[in-house]
SEMAR-70184 format. One line per field, with one value per residue: residue number from 1; x, y, z of N, C-alpha, C in turn. Coordinates in Angstrom, 1 decimal, padded with zeros to 4 digits. Layout:
// residues N
resi <- (NUM	...)
n_px <- (X	...)
n_py <- (Y	...)
n_pz <- (Z	...)
ca_px <- (X	...)
ca_py <- (Y	...)
ca_pz <- (Z	...)
c_px <- (X	...)
c_py <- (Y	...)
c_pz <- (Z	...)
END
This chain:
// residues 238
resi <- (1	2	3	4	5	6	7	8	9	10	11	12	13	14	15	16	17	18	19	20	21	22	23	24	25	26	27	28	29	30	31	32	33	34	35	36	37	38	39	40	41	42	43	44	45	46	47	48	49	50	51	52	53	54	55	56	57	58	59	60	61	62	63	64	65	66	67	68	69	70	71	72	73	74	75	76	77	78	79	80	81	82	83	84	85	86	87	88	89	90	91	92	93	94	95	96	97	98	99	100	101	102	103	104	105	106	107	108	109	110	111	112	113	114	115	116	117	118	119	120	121	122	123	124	125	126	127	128	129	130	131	132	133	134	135	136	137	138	139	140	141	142	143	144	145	146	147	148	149	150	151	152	153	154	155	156	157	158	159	160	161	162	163	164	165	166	167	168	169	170	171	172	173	174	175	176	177	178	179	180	181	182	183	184	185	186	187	188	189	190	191	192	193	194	195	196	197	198	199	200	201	202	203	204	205	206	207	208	209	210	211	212	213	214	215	216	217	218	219	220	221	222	223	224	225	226	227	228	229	230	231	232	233	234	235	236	237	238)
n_px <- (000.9	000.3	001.7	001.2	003.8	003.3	004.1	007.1	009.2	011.0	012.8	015.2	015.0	014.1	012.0	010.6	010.3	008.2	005.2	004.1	004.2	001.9	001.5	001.7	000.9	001.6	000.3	001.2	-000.2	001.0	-000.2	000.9	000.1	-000.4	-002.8	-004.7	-007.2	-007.7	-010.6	-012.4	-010.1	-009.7	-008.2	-006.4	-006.1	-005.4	-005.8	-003.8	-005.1	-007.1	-007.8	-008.0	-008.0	-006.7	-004.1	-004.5	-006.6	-010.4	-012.3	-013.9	-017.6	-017.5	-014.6	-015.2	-017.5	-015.8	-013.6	-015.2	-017.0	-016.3	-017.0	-016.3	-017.1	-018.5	-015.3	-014.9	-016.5	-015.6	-013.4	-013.7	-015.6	-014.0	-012.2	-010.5	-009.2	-011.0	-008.9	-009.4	-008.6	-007.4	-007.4	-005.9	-007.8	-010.8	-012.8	-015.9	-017.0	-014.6	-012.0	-008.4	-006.3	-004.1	-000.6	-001.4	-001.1	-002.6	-003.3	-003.1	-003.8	-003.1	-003.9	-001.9	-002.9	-001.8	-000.3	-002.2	-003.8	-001.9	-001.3	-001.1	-003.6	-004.6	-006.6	-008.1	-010.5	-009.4	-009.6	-010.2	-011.2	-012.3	-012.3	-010.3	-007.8	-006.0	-003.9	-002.4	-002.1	-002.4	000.5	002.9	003.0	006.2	008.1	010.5	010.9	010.2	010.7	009.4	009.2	007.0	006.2	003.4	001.2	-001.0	-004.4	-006.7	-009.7	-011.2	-013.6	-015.3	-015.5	-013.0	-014.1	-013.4	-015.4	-017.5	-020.1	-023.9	-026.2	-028.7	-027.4	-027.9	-025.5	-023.0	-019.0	-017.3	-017.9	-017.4	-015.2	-013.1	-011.2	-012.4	-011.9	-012.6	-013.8	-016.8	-019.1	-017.9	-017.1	-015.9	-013.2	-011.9	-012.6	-013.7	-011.6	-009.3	-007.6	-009.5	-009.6	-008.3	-005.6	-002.6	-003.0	-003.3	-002.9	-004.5	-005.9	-007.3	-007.7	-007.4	-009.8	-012.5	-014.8	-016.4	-014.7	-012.6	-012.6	-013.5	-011.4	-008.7	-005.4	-003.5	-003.5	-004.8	-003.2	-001.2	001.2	002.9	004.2	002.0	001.5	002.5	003.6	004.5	005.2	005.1	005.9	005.8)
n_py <- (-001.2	002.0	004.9	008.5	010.3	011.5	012.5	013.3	012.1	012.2	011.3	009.1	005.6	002.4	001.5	-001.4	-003.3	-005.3	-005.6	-004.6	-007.1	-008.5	-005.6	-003.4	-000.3	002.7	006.1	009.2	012.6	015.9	019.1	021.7	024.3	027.9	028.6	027.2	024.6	021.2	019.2	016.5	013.5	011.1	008.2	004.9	001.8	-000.3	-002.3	-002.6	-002.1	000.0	003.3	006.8	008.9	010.4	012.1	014.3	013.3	012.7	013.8	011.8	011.0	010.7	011.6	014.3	015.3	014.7	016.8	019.5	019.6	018.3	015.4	012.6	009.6	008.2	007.9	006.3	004.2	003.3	002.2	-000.1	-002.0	-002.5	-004.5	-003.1	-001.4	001.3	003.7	005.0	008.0	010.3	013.6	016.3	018.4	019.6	020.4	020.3	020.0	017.9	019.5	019.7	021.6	024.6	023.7	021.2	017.6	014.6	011.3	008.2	004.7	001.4	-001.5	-003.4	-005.8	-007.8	-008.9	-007.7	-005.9	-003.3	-000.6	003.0	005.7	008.7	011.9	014.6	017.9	020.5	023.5	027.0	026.3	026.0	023.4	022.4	020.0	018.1	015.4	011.7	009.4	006.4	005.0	002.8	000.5	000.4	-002.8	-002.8	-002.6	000.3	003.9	006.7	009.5	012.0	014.1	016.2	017.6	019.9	019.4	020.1	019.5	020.5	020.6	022.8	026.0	028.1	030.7	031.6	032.6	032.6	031.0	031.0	029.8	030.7	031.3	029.0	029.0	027.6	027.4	028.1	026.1	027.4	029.2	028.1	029.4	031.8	034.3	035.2	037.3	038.9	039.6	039.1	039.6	037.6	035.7	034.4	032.4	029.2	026.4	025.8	023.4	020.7	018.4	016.4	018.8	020.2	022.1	026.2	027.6	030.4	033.3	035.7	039.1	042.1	043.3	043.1	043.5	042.9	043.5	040.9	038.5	036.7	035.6	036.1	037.1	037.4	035.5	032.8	032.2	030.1	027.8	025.3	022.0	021.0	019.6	016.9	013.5	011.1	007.9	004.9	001.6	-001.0)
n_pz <- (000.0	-000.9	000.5	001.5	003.2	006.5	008.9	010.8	012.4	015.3	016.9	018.2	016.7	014.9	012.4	011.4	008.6	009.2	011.1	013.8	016.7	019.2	021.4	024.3	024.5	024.6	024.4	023.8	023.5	022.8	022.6	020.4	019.7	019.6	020.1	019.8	019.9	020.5	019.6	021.2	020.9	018.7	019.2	017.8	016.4	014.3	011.1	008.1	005.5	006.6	006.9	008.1	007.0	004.0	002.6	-000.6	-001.0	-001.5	001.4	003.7	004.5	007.5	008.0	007.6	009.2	011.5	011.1	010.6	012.8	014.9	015.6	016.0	016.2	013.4	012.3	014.2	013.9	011.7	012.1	014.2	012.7	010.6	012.7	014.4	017.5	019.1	021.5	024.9	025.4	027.8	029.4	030.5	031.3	032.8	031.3	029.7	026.7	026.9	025.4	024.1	025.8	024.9	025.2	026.7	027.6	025.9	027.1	025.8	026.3	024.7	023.1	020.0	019.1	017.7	014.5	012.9	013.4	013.7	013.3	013.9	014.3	014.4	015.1	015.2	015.5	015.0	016.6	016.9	014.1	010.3	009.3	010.3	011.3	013.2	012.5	012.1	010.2	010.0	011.0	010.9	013.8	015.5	016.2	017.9	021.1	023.0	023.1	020.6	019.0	016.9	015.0	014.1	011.5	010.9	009.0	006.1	005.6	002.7	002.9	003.3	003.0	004.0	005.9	008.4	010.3	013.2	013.6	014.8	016.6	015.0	012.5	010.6	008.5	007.2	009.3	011.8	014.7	017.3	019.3	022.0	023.6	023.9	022.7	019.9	017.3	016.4	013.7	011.6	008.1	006.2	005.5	003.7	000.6	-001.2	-000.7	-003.3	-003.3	-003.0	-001.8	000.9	002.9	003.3	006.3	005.9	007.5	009.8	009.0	010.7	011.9	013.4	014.5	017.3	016.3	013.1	010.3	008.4	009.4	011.9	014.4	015.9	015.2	016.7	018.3	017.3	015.1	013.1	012.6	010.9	012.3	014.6	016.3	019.0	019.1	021.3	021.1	023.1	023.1	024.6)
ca_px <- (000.0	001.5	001.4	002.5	004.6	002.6	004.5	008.4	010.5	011.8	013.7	016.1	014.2	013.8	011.1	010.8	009.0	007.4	003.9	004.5	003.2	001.2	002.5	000.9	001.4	001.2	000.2	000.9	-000.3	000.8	-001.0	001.8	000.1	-000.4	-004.4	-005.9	-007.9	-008.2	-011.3	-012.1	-009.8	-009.6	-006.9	-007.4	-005.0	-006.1	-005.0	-003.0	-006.3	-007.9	-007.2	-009.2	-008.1	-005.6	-003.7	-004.6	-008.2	-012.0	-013.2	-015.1	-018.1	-016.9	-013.7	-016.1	-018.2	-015.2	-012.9	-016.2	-017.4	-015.9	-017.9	-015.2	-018.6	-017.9	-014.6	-014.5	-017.0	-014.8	-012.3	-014.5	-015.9	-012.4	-011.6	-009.4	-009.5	-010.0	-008.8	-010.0	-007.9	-007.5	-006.6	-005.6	-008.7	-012.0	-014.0	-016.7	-016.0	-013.1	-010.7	-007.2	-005.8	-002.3	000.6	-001.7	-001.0	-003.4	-002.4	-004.2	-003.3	-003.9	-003.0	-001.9	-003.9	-001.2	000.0	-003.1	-004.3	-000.5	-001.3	-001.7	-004.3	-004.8	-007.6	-009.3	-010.8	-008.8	-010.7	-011.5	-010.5	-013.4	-012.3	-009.1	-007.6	-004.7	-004.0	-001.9	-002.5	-001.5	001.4	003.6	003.7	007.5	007.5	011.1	010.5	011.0	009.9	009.8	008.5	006.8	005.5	001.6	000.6	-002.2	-004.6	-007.6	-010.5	-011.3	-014.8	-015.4	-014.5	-012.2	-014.7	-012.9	-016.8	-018.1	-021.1	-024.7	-027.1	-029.5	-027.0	-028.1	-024.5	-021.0	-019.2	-016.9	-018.5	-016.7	-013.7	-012.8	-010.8	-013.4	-011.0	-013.1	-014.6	-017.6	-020.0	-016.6	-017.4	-015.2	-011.6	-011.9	-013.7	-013.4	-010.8	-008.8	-007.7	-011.3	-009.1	-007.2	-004.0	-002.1	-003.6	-002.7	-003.5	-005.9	-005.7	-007.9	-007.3	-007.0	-011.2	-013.1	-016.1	-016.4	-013.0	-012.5	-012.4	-013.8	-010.3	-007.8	-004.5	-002.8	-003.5	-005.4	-002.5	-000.1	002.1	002.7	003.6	000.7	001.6	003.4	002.8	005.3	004.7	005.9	005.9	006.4)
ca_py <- (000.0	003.2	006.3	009.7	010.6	012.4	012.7	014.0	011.3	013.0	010.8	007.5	003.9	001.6	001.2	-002.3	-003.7	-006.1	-004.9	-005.1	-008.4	-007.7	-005.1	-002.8	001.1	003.9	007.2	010.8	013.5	017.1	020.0	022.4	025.9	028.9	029.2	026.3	023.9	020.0	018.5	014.5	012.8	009.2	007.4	003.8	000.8	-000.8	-003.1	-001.8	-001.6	000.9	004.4	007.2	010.0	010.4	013.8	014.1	012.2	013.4	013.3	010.6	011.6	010.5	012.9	015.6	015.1	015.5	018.0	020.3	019.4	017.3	014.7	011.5	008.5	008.0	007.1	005.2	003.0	002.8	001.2	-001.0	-002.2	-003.4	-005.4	-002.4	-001.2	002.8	003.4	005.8	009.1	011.3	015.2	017.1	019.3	019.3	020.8	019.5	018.9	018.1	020.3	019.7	023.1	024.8	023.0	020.4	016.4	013.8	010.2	007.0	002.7	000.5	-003.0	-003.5	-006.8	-008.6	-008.7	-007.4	-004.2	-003.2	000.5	003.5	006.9	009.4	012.7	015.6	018.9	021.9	024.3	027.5	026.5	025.9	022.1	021.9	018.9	017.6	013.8	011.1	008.2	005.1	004.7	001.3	000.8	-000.4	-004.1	-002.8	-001.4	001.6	005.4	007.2	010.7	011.9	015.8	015.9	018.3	020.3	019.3	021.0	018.8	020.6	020.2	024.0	027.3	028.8	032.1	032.1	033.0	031.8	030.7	030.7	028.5	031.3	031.4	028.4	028.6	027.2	028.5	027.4	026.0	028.1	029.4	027.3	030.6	033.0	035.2	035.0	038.1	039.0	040.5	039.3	039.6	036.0	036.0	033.4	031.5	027.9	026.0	025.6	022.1	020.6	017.1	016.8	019.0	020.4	023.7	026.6	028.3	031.1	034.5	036.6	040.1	042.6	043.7	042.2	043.3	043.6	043.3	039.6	037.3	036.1	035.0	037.5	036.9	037.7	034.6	031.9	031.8	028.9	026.8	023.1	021.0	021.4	018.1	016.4	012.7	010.1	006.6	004.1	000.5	-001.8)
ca_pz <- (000.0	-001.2	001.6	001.6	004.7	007.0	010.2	010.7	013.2	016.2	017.8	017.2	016.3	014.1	012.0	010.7	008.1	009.7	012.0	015.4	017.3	020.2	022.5	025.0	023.6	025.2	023.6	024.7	022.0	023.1	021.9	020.3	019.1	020.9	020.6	018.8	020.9	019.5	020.1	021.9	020.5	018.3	018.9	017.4	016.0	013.2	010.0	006.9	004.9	007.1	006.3	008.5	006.2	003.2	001.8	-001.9	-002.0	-000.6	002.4	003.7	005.2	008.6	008.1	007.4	010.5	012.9	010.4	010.9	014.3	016.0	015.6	015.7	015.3	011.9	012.1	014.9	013.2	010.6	013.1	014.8	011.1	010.6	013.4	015.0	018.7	019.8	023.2	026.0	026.2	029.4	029.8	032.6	031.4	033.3	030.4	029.0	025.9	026.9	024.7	024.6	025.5	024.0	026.0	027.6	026.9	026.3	026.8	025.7	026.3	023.4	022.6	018.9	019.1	016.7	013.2	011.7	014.6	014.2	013.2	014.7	013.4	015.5	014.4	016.3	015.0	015.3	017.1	015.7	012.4	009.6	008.9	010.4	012.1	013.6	011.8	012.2	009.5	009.8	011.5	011.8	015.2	015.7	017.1	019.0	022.4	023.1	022.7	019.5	019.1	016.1	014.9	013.4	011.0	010.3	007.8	006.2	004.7	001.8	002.1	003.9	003.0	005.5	006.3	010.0	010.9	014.0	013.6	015.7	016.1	014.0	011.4	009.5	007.4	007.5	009.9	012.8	015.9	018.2	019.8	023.7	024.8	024.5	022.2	018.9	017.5	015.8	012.3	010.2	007.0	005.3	005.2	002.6	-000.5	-001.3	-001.4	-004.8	-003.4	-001.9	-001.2	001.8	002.3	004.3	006.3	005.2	008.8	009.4	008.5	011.5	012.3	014.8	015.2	018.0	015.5	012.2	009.6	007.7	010.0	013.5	014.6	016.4	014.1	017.3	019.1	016.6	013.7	013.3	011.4	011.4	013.3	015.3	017.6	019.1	019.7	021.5	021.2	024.0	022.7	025.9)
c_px <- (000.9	000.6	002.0	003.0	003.5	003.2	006.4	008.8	011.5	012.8	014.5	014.9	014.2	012.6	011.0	009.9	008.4	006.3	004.7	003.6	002.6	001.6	001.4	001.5	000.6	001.4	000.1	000.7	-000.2	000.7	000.3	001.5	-000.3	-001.8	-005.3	-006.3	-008.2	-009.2	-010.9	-010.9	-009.6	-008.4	-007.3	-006.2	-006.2	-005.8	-004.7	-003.7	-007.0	-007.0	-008.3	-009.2	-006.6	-005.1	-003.8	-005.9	-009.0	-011.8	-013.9	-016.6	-017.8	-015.8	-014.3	-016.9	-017.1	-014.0	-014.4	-016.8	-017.4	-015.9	-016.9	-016.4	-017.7	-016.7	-014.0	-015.2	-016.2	-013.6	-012.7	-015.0	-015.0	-011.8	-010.4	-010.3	-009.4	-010.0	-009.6	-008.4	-008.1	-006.7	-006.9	-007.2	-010.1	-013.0	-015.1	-017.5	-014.9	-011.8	-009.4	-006.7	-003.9	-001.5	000.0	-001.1	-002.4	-002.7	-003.6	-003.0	-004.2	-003.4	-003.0	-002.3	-002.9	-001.1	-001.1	-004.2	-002.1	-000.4	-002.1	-002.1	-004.7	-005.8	-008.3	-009.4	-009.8	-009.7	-009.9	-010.9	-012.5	-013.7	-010.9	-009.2	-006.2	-004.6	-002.8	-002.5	-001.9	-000.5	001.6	004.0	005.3	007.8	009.0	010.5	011.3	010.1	010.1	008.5	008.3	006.4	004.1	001.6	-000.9	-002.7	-006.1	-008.7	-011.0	-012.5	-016.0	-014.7	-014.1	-012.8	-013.9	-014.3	-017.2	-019.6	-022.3	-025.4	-028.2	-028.9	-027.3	-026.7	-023.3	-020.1	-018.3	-017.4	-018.7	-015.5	-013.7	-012.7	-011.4	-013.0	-011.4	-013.7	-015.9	-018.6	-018.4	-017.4	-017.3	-013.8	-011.7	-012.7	-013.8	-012.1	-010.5	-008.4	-008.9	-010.6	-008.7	-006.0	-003.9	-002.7	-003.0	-002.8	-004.6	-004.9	-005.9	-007.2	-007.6	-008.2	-011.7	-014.5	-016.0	-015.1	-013.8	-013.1	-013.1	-012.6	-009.3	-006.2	-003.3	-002.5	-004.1	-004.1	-001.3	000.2	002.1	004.6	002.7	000.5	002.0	003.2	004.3	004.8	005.8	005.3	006.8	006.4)
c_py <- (001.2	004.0	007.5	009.5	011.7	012.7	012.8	013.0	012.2	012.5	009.3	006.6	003.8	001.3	-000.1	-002.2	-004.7	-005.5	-005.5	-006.8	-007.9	-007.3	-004.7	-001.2	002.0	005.1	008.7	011.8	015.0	018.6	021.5	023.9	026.3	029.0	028.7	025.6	022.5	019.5	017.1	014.2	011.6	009.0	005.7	003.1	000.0	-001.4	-002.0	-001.5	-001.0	002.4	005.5	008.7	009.4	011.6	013.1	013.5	012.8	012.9	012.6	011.5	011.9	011.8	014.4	016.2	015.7	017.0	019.6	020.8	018.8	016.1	013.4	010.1	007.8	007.2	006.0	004.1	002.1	001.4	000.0	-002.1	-003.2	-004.0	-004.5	-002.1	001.0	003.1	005.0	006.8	009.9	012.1	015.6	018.1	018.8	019.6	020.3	020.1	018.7	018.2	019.9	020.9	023.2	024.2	021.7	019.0	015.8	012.8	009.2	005.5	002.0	-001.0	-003.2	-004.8	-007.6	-007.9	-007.3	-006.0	-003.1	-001.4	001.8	004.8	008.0	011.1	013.4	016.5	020.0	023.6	026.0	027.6	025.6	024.3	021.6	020.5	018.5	015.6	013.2	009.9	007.2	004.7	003.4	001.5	000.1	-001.5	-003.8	-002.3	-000.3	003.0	005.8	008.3	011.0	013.5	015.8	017.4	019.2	020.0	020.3	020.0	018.9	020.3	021.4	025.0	027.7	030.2	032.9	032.9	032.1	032.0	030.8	029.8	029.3	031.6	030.7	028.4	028.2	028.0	027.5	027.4	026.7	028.5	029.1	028.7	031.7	034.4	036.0	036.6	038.2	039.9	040.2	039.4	038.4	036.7	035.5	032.8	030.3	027.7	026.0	024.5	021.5	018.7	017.8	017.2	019.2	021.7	024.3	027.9	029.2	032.4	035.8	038.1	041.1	043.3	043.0	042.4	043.7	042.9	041.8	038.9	037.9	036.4	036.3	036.7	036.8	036.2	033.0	031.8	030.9	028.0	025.6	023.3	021.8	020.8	017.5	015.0	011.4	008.7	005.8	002.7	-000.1	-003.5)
c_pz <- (000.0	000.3	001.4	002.9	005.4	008.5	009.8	011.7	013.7	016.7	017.2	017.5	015.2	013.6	011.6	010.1	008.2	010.6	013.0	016.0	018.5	021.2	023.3	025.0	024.3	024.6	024.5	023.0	022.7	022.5	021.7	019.6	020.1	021.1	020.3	019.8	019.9	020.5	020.6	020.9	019.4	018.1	018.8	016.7	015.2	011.9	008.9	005.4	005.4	007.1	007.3	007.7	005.2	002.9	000.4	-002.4	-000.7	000.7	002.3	004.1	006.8	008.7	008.3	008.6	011.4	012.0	011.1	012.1	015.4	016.5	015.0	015.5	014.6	011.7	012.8	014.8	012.5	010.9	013.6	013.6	010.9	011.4	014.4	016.6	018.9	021.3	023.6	025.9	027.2	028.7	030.6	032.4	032.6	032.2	029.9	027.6	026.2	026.3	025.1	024.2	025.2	025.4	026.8	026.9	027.1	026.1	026.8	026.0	025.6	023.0	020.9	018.8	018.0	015.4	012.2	012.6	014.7	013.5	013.7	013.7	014.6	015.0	015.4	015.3	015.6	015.4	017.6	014.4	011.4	009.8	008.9	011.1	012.3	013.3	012.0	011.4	009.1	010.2	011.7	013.1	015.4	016.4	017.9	020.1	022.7	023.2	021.5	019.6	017.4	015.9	013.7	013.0	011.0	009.1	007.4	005.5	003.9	002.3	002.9	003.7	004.3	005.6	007.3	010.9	012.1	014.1	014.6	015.5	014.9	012.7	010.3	008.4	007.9	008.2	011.0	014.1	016.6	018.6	021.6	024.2	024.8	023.9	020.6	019.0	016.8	014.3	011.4	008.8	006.0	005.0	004.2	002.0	-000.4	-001.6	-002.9	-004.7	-002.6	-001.7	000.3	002.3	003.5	004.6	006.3	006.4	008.4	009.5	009.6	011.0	013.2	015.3	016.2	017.4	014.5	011.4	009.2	008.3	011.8	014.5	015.1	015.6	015.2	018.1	018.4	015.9	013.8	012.1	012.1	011.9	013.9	017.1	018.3	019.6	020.2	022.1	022.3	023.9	023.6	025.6)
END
């Protein structure tokens, strides 16, 4: 199965090519921008025919659901469907939703269930982005033991214009959920049209600027705007 590369290798290990056999894996994912907020989580192991996003090809619907709102379902069907496992993550937050805030970790424990559960995907919404998300797809879990650190991207799902609008519930239109830190402003006008790629790429951040009413964008440019990496996720294969 062909893949692009989607993650950068922090640290020393060995990747083989063989899947791992059945370990017991422990996941830490720590949230690396200054103002973005990732929704719940899915973290999930799962065979080398399960795919929960790709760069370069549509959205599923599932993708769409949590790229948009958070709404991970979909693809943890997808997992479950296929014989994979998604585990339970914890964060230090209390919130409810429980946001993972800038600098916070979340950590999950997952068993790569053998040969054929021997990869890891990892997917939240990036929050206040249109249809952002923070992705991890596919990963060979490494059958040495050990640690190995990795750096996660931003991606964008193509299947929402980036306005940077926050939305109401009387708006009826596209539109980002919300903003967690309460920073968001309001009457923007649209920073932006549709995409020109409507697959999935890489995001291209946000734009905001410096009104709390009125101007482009929702988004304060001061404290929302970011480049990739986005993540940071260290795997511990025991």
């Amino acid at each position: 199965m062909n893949k692009l590369i989607t993650v950068a290798a922090v640290s020393a290990g060995i990747l083989l090519s063989t899947p791992a056999l059945a370990r017991d894996v422990e996941v830490e994912i720590t949230n690396l921008t200054n103002g973005l907020y990732f929704t719940p989580l899915l973290v999930a192991v799962h065979n080398d025919h399960t795919d929960l996003f790709e760069v370069g090809t549509p959205a599923s619907p599932g993708l769409q659901a949590m790229a948009e709102g958070g709404d991970t379902s979909g693809l943890a069907d997808i997992v479950w469907d296929a014989g994979g496992t998604v585990a339970d993550v914890s964060i230090p937050t209390q919130e409810k939703p429980p946001f993972l805030s800038p600098g916070e970790t979340a950590a999950a424990k997952i068993k790569t269930k053998g040969r054929h559960n021997a990869y890891l995907s990892i997917t939240g919404m990036l929050l206040p982005t249109n249809d952002g998300f923070v992705g991890l797809d596919a990963l060979m879990i490494p059958k040495k033991r050990g640690t190995y650190a990795y750096l996660l991207n931003g991606y964008d799902a193509g299947t929402e214009a980036n306005n940077e609008l926050i939305k109401t519930e009387e708006d009826g239109v596209p539109g980002i959920p919300g903003d967690p830190s309460g920073k968001g402003g309001t009457g923007g006008s649209g920073a932006a049209g549709d995409d020109n790629n409507t697959t999935v790429h890489i995001h291209r951040g946000v734009l905001g600027d410096m009104y709390p009413e009125g101007g482009p964008s929702d988004l304060d440019s001061s404290v929302h705007r970011f480049n990739n990496p986005v993540a940071k996720v260290v795997v511990k294969v025991k």
